[in-house]
C-alpha positions as CSV (number, residue, x, y, z in Angstrom):
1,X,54.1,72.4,-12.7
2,X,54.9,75.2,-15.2
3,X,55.3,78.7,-14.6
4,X,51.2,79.6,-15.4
5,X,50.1,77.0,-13.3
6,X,52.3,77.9,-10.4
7,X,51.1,81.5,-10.7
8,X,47.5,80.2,-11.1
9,X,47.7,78.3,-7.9
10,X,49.8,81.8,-5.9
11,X,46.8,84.1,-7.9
12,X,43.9,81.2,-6.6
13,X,45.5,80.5,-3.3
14,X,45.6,84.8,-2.3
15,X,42.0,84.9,-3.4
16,X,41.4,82.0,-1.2
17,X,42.9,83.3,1.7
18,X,41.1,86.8,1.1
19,X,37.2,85.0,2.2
20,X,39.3,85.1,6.0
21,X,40.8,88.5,6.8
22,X,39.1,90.1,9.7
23,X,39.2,92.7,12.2
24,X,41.7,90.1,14.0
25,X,45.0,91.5,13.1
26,X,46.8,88.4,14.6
27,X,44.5,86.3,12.6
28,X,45.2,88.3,9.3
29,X,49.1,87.9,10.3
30,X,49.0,84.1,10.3
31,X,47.0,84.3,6.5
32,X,49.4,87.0,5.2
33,X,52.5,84.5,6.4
34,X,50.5,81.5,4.6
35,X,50.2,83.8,2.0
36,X,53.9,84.6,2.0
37,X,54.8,81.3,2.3
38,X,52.5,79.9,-0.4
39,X,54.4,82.2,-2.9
40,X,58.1,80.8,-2.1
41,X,56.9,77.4,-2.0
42,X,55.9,78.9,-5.8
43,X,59.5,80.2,-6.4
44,X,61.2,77.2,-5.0
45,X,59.4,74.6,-7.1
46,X,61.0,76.4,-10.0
47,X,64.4,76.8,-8.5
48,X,64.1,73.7,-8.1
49,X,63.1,72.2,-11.2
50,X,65.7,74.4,-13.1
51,X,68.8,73.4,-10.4
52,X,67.9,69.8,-11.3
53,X,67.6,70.6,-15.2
54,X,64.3,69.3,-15.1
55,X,62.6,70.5,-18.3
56,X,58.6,70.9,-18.1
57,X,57.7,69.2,-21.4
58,X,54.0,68.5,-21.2
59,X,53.1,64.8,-22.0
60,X,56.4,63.0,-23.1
61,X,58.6,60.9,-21.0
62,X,62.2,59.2,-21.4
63,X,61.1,55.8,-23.1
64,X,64.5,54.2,-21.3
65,X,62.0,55.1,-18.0
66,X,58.6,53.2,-19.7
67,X,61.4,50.4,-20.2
68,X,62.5,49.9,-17.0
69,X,58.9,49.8,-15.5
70,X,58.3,47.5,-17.9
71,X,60.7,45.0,-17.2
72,X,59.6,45.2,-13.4
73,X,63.2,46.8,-13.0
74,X,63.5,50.4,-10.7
75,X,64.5,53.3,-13.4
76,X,68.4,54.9,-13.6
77,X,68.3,58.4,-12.1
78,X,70.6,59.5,-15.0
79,X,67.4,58.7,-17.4
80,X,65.4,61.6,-15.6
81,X,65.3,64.4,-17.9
82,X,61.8,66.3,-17.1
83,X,59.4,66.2,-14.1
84,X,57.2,63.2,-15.5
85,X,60.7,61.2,-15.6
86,X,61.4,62.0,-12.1
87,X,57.6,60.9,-10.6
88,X,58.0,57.9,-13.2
89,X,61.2,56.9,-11.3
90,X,59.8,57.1,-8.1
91,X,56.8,54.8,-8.6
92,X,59.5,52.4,-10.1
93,X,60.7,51.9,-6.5
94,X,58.4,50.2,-6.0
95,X,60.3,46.9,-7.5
96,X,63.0,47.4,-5.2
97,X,60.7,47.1,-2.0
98,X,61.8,44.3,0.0
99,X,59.6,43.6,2.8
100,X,55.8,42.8,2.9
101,X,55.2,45.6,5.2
102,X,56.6,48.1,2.7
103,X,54.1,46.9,-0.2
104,X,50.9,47.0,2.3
105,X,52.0,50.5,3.3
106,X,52.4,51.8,-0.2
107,X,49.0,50.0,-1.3
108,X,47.1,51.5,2.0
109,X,48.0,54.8,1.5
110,X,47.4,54.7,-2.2
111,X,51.0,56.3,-2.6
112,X,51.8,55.3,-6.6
113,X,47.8,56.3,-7.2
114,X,48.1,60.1,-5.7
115,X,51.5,60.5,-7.7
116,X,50.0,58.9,-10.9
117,X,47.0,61.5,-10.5
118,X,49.7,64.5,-11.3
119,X,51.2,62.6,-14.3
120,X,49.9,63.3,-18.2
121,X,47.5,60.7,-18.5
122,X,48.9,59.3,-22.1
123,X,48.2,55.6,-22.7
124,X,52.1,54.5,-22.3
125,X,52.4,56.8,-18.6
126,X,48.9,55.0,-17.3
127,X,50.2,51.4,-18.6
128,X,53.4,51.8,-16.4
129,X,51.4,52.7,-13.7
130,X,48.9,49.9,-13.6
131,X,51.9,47.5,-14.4
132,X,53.7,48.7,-10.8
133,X,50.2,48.7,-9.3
134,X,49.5,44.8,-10.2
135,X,52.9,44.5,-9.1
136,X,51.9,46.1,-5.4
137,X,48.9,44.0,-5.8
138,X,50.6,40.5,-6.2
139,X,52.9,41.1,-3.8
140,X,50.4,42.2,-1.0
141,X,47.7,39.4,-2.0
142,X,49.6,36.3,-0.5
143,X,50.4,38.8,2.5
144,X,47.4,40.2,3.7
C-alpha cells in the first residue's frame, strides 16, 4: 500500500466507524480506540515498508523472484526489493513445505489465493502464482 491508499482506507475506515457513535460514551470509547488504532496500524505499515527499504513501485517485480518460482525453487530474501517481491517470496515457500499436512493446510485455507488477490495482476505475477498453486495442487492430490 502507498501512502493515498493508506490514507484512503484511515479517511473510509473513520467514516465507517461514524454510522456507530451513540449516546453510549463507553461504546463511542471502544470506536474512537478502533479509530485510534486503525490510524497507527496506517503509520506502521509505512514505517515499516521504509525500515525494510521496501519501495512501492506499482506493477514490477525482481525477475531473479519470477525465476525462482519458476524453477519450483523458494526465492532469496536479498532479491526483495519492493512489497510485490516480498508477497512473491512468501508464496515461494511454498516449495520448501515438507509434510503433506502443510500443503492441505495452505490449499484449505486458500493462503497463496488471498495473498495473490493483493498483488498487480500482470501476466508474469499471475503465471507464478498459478505455477505454486499446481504445485499445492499436485502435492495435495495423491494425499487427500
Amino acid at each position: 500500500m502507498n501512502v493515498e491508499q493508506l490514507l484512503k482506507l484511515e479517511t473510509w475506515f473513520k467514516k465507517y466507524l461514524s454510522a456507530f457513535y451513540g449516546r453510549d460514551i463507553e461504546k463511542n470509547q471502544i470506536f474512537q480506540l478502533k479509530e485510534e488504532h486503525t490510524k497507527r496500524v496506517c503509520n506502521n505499515i509505512l514505517w515499516l515498508g521504509k525500515a525494510m527499504h521496501l519501495s512501492d513501485n506499482g506493477t514490477t517485480c525482481s525477475k531473479k523472484i519470477i525465476r525462482s518460482i519458476h524453477k519450483k525453487e523458494t526465492a532469496q530474501t536479498s532479491e526483495v526489493n519492493c512489497l510485490t517481491d516480498l508477497k512473491l517470496l512468501q508464496i515461494s515457500w511454498a516449495y520448501d513445505l515438507n509434510f503433506p499436512e502443510s500443503y492441505r493446510l495452505l490449499k484449505k485455507h486458500c493462503y497463496i489465493e488471498e495473498l495473490a488477490c493483493t498483488l498487480p495482476q500482470t501476466k508474469e505475477v499471475k503465471t507464478a502464482v498459478s505455477l505454486v498453486i499446481k504445485h499445492i495442487d499436485r502435492m495435495t492430490g495423491k494425499n487427500c
